[in-house]
C-alpha positions in Angstrom: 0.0 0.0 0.0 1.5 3.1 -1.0 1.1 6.3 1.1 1.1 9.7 0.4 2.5 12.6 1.9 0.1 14.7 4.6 -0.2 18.1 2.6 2.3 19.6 6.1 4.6 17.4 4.9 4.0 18.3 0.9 4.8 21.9 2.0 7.9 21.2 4.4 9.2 19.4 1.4 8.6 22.3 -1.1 10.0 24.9 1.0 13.5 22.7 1.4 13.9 21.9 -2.3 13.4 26.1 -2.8 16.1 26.7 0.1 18.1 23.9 -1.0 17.3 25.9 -5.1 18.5 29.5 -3.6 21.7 27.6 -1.4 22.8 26.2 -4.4 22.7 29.2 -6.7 25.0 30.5 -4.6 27.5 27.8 -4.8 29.2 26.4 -8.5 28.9 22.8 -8.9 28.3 20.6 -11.3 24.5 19.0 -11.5 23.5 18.4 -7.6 20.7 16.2 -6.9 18.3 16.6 -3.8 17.0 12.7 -2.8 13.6 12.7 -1.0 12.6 9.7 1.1 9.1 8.9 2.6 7.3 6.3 4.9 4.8 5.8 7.4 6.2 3.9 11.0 3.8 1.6 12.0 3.3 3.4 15.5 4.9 5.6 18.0 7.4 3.4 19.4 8.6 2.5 15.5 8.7 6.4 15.0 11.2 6.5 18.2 13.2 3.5 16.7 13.7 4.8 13.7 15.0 8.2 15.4 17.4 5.7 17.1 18.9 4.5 13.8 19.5 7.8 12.8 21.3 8.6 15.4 23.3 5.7 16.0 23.6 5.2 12.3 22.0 6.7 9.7 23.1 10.0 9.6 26.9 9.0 10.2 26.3 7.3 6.7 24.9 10.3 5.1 27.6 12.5 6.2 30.6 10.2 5.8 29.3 9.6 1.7 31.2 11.5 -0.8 29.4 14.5 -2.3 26.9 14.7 0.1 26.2 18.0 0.9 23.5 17.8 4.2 20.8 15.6 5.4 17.8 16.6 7.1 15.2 13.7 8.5 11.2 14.8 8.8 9.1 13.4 11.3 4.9 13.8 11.6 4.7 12.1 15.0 0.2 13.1 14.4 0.4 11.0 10.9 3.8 8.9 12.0 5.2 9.7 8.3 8.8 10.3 8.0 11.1 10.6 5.5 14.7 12.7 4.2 16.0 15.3 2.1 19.6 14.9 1.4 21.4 17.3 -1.5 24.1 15.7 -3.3 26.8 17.2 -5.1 26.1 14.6 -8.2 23.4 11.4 -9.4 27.0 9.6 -9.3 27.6 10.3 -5.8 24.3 9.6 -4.7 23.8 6.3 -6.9 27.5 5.6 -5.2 26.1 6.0 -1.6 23.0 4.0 -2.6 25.5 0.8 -3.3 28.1 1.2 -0.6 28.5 -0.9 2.3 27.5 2.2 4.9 24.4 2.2 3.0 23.2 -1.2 2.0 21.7 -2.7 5.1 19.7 0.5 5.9 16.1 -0.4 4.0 15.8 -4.0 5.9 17.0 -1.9 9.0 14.1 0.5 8.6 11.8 -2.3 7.3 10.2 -3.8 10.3 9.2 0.0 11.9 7.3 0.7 8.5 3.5 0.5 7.0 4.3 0.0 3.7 6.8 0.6 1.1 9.7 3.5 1.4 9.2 6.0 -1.9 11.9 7.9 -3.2 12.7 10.6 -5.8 15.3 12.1 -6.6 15.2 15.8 -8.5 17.9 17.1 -10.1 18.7 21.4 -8.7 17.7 24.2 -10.7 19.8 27.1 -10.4 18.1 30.1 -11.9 19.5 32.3 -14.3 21.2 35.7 -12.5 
């Protein structure tokens, strides 16, 4: 069963990618990516493991990956979704990350505190035009 966002977290997520949009006009790189991940925990006590992981785990992966810029994790503890927004500085970082060792394991970590499927997208940055 896939879920969708709760429109709070639509708008959370819009106003990051425009942040992450302005933050990166201001910096020259080559073709960054921003990754957007989303599920529902299966209850409050999930929600709280999952916050574990990332602490423990997680977000020492993230930040130890080549290229990646930041990660910051959403949580909706009225709806239990939760979910990501990393920016990358490439599609070849990120797609690196995705197959490395630090990384591998964390979808089966993250599978028994989830309703569902994990959904993600990835957009590419648009820098506008000065």
């Amino acid at each position: 069963m896939k879920t969708v966002p709760s429109s709070r977290m639509k708008s959370a997520v819009g106003n990051l990618l425009a942040v992450v949009a302005f933050a990166w006009s201001l910096a020259a790189t080559a073709d960054p990516v921003v990754r957007y991940v989303h599920f529902t925990a299966l209850g409050a006590q999930e929600q709280q493991a999952v916050l574990k992981l990332v602490d423990t785990e997680i977000n020492k992966a993230y930040l130890g990956a080549k290229g990646c810029k930041w990660v910051k994790y959403l949580v909706d503890a009225k709806t239990l979704e939760m979910g990501s927004v990393s920016l990358w500085d490439s599609r070849a970082d990120l797609d690196a990350f995705l197959k490395s060792d630090a990384y591998k394991g964390t979808p089966d970590k993250l599978k028994p505190y989830m309703k569902g499927a994990l959904s993600s997208v990835v957009y590419d940055v648009y820098e506008p035009k000065k």
